[in-house]
PDB file of N, CA, C and O in Angstrom, chain B, residues numbered from 101:
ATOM      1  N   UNK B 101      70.877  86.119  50.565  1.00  0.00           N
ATOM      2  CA  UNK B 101      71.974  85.265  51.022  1.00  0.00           C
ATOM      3  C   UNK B 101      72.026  85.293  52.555  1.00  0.00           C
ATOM      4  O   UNK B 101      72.254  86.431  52.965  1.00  0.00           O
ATOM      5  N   UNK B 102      71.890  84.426  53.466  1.00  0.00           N
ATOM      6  CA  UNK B 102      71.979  83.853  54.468  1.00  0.00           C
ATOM      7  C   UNK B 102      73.352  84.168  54.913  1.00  0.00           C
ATOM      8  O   UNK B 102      74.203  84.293  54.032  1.00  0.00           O
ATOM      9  N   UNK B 103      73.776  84.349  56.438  1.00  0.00           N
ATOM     10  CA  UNK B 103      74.645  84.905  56.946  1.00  0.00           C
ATOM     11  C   UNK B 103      75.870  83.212  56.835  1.00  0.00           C
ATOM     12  O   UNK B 103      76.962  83.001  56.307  1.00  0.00           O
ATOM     13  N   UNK B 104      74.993  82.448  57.567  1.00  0.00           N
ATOM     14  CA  UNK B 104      75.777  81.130  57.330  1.00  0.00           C
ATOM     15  C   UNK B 104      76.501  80.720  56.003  1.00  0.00           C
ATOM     16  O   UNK B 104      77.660  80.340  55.843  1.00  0.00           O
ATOM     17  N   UNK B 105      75.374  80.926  54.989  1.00  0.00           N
ATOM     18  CA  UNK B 105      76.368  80.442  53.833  1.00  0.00           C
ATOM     19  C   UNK B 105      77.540  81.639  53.430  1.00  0.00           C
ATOM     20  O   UNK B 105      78.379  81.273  52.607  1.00  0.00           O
ATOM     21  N   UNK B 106      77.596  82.345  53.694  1.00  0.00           N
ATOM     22  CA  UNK B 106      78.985  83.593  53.832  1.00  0.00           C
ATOM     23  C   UNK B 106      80.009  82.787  54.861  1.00  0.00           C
ATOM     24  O   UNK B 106      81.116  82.563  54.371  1.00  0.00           O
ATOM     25  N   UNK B 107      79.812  82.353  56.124  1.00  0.00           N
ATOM     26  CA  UNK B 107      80.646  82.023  56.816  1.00  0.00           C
ATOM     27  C   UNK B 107      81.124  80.740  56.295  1.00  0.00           C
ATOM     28  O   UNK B 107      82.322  80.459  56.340  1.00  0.00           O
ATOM     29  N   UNK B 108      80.316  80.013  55.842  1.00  0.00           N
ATOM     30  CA  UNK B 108      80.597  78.614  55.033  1.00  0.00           C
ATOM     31  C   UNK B 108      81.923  78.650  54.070  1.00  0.00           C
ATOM     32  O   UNK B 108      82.977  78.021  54.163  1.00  0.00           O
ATOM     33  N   UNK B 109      81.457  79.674  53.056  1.00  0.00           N
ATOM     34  CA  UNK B 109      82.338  80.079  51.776  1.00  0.00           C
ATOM     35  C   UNK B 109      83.832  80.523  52.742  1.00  0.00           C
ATOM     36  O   UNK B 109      84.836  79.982  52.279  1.00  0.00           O
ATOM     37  N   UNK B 110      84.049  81.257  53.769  1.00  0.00           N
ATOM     38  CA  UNK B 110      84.736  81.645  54.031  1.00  0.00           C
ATOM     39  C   UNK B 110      85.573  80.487  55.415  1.00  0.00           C
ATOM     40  O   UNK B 110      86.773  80.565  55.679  1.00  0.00           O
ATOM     41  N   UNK B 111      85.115  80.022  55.744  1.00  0.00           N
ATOM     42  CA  UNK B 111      85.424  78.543  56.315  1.00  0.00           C
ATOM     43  C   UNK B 111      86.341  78.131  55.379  1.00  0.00           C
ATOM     44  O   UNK B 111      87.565  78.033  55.465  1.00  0.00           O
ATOM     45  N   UNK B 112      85.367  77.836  54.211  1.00  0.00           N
ATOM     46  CA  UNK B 112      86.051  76.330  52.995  1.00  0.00           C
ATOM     47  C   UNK B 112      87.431  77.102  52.334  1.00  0.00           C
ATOM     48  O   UNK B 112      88.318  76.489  51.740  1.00  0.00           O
ATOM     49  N   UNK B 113      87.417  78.648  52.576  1.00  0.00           N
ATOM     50  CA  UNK B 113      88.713  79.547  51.877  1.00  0.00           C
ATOM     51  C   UNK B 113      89.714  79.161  53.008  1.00  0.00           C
ATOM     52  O   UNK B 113      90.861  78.899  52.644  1.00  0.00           O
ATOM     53  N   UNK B 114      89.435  79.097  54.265  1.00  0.00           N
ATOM     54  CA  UNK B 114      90.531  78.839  54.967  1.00  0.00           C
ATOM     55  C   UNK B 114      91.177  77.943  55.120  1.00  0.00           C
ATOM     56  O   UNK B 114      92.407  77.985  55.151  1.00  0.00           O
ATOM     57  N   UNK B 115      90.402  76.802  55.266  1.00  0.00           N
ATOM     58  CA  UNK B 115      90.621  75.488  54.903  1.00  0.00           C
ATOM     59  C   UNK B 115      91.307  75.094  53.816  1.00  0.00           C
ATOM     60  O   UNK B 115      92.105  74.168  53.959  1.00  0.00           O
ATOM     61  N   UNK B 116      91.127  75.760  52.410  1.00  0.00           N
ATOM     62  CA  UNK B 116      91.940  75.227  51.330  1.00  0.00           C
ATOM     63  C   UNK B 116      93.390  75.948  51.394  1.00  0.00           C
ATOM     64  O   UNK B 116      94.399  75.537  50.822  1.00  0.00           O
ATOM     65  N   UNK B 117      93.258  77.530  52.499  1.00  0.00           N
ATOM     66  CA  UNK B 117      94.429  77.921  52.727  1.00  0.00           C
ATOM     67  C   UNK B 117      95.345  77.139  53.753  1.00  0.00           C
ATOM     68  O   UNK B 117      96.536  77.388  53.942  1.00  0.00           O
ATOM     69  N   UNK B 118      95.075  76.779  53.986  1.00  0.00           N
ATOM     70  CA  UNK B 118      95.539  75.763  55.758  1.00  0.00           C
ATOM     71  C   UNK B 118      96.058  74.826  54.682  1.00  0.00           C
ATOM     72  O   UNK B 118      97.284  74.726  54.666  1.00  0.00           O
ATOM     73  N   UNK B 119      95.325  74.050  53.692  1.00  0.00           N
ATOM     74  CA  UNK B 119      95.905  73.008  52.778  1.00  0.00           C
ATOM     75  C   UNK B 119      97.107  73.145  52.407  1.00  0.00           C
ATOM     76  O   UNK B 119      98.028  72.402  52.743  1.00  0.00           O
ATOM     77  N   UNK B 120      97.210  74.362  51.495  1.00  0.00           N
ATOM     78  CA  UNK B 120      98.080  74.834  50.497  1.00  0.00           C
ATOM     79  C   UNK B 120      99.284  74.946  51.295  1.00  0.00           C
ATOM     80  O   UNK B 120     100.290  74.564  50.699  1.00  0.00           O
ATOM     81  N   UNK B 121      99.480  75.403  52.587  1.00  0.00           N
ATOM     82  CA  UNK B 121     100.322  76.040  53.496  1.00  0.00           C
ATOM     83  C   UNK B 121     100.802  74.512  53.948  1.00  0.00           C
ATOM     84  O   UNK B 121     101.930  74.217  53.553  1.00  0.00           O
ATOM     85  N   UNK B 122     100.103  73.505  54.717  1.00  0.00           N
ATOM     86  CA  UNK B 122     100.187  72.028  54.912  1.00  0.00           C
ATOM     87  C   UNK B 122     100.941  71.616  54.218  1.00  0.00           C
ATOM     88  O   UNK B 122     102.000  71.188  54.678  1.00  0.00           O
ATOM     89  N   UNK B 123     100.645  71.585  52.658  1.00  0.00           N
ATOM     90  CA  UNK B 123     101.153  70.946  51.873  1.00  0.00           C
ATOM     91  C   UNK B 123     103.161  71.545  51.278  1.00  0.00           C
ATOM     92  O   UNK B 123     104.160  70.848  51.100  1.00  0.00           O
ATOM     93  N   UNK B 124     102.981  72.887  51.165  1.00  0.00           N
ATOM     94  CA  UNK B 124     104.119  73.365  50.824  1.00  0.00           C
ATOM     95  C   UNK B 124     105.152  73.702  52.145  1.00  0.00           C
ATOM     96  O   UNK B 124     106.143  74.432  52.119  1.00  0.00           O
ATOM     97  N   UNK B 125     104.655  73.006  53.207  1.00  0.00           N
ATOM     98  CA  UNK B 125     105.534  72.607  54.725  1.00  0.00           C
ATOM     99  C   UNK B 125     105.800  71.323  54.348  1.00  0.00           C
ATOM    100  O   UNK B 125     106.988  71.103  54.115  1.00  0.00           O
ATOM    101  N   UNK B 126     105.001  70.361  54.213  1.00  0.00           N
ATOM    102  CA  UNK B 126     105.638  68.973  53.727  1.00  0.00           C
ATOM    103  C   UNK B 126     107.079  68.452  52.422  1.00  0.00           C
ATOM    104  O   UNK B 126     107.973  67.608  52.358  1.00  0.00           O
ATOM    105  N   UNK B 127     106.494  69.667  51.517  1.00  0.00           N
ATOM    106  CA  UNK B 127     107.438  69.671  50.447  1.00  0.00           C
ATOM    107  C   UNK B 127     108.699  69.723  51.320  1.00  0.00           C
ATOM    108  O   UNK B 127     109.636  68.955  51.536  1.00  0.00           O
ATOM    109  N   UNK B 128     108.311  71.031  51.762  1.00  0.00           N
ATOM    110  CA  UNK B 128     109.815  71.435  52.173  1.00  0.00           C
ATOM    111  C   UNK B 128     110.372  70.477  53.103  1.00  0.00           C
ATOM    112  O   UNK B 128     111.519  70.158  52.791  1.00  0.00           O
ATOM    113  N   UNK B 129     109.820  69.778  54.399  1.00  0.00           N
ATOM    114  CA  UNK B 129     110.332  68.491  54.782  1.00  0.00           C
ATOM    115  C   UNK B 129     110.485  67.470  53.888  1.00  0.00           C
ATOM    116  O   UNK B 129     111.105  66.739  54.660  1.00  0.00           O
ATOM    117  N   UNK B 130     110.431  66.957  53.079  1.00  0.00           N
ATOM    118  CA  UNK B 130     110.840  66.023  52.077  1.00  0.00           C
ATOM    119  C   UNK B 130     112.010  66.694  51.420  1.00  0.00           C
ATOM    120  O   UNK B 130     113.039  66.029  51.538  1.00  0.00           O
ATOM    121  N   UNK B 131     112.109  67.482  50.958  1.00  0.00           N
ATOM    122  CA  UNK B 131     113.217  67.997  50.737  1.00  0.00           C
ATOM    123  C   UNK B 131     114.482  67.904  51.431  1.00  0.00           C
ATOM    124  O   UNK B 131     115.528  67.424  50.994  1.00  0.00           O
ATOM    125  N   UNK B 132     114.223  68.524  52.794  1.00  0.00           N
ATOM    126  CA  UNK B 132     115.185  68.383  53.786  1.00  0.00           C
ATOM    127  C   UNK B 132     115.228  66.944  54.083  1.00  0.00           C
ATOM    128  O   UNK B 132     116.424  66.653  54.105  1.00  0.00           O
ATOM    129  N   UNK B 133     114.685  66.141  54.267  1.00  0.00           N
ATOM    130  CA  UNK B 133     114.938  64.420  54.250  1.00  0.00           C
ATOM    131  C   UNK B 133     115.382  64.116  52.925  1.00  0.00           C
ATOM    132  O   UNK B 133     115.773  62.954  53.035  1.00  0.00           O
ATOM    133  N   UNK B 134     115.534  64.427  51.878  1.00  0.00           N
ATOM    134  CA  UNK B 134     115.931  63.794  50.824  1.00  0.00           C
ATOM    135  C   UNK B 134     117.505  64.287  50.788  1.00  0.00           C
ATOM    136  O   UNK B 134     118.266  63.567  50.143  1.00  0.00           O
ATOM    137  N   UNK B 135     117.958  65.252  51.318  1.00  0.00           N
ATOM    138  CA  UNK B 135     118.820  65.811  51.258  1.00  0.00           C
ATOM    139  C   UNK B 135     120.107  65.076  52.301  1.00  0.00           C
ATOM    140  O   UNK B 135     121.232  64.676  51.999  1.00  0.00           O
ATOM    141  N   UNK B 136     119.246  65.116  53.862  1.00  0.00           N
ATOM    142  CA  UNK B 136     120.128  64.176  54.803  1.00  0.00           C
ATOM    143  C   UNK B 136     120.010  63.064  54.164  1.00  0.00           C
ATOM    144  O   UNK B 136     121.065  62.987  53.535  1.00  0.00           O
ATOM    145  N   UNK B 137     119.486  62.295  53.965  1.00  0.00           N
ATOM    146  CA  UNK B 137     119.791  61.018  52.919  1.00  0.00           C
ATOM    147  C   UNK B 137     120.688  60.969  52.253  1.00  0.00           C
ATOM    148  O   UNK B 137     121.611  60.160  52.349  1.00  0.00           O
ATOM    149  N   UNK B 138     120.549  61.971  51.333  1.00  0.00           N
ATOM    150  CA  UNK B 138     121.746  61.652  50.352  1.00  0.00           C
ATOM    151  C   UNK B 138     123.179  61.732  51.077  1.00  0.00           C
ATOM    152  O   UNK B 138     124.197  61.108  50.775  1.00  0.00           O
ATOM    153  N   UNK B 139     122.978  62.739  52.198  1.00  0.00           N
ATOM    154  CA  UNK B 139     124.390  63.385  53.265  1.00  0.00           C
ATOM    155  C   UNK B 139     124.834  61.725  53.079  1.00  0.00           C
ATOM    156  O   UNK B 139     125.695  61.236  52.348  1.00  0.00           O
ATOM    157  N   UNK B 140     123.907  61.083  54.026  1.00  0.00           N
ATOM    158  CA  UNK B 140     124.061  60.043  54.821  1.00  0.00           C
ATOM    159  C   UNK B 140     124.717  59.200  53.832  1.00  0.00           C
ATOM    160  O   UNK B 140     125.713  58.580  54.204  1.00  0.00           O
ATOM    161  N   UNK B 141     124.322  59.081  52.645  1.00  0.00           N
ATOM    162  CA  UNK B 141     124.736  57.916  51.306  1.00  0.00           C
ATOM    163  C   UNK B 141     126.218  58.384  51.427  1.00  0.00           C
ATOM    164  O   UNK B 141     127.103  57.602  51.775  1.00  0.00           O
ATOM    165  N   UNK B 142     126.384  59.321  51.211  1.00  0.00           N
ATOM    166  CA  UNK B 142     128.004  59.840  50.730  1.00  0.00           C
ATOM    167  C   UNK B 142     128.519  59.601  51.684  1.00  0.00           C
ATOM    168  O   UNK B 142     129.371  58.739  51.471  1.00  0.00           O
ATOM    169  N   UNK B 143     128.472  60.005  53.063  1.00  0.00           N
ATOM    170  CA  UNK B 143     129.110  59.564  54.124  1.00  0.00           C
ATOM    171  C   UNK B 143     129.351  58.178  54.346  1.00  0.00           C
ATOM    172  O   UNK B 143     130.293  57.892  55.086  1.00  0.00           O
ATOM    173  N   UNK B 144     128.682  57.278  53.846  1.00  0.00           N
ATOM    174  CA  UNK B 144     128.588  55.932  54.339  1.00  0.00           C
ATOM    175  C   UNK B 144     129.572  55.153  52.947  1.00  0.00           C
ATOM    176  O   UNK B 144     130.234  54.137  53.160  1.00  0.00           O
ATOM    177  N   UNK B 145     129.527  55.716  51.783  1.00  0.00           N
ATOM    178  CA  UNK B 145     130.607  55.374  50.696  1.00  0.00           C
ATOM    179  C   UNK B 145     131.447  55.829  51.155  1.00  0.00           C
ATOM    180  O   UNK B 145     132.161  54.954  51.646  1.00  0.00           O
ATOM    181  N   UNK B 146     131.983  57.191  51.364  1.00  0.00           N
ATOM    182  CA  UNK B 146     133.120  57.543  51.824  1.00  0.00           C
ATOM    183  C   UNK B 146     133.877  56.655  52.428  1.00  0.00           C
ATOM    184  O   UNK B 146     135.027  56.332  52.128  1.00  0.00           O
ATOM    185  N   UNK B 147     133.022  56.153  53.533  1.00  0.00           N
ATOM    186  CA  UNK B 147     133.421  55.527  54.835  1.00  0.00           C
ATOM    187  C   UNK B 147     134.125  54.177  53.716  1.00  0.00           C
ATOM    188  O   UNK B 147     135.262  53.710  53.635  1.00  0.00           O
ATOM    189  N   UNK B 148     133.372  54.000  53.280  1.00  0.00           N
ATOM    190  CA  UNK B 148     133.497  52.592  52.868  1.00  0.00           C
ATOM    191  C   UNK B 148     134.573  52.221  51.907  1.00  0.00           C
ATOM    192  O   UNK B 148     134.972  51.090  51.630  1.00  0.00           O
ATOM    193  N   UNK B 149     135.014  53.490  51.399  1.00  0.00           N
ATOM    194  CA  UNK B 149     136.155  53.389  50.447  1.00  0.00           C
ATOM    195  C   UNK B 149     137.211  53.475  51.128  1.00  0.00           C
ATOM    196  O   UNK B 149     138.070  52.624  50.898  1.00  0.00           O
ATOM    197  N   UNK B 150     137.434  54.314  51.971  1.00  0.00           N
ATOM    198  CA  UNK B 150     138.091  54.335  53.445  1.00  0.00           C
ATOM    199  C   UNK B 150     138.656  53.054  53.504  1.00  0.00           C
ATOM    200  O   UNK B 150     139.575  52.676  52.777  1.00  0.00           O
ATOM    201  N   UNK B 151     138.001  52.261  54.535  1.00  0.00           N
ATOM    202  CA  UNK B 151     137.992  50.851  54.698  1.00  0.00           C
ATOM    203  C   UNK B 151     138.550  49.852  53.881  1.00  0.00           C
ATOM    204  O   UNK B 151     139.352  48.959  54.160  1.00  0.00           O
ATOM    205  N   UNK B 152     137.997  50.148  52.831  1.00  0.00           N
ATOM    206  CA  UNK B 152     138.454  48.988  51.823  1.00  0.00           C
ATOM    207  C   UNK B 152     140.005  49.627  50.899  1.00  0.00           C
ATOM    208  O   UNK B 152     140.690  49.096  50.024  1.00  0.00           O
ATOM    209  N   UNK B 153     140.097  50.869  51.538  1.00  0.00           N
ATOM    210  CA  UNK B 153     141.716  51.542  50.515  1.00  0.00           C
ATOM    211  C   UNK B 153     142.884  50.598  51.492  1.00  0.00           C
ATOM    212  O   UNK B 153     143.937  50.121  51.068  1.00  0.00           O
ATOM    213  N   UNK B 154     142.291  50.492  53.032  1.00  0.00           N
ATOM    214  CA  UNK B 154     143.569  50.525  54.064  1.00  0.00           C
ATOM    215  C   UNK B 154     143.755  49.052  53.789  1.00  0.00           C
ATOM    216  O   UNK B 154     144.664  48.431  54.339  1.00  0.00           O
TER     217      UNK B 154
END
């Protein structure tokens, strides 16, 4: 076994770790955007029932 293909294998491990890590940072921003969203929905009914009570 060749020194390169060791560094290869161990490249492509980091890389799919860098992925995994990428990916479960995104979750968690979607999350947090799905969340101010919804803030934002309720706030904006609120508002709106507001308005239309007076």
């Amino acid at each position: 076994m060749s020194k390169g293909s060791i560094a290869d294998v161990r490249f492509r491990e980091m890389r799919r770790e860098l992925g995994r890590i990428r990916r479960r940072e995104q979750r968690k921003r979607h999350a947090h955007q799905l969340l101010n969203a919804t803030g934002y929905l309720i706030v904006i009914i609120a508002v709106a029932v507001i308005l239309l009570s007076l």
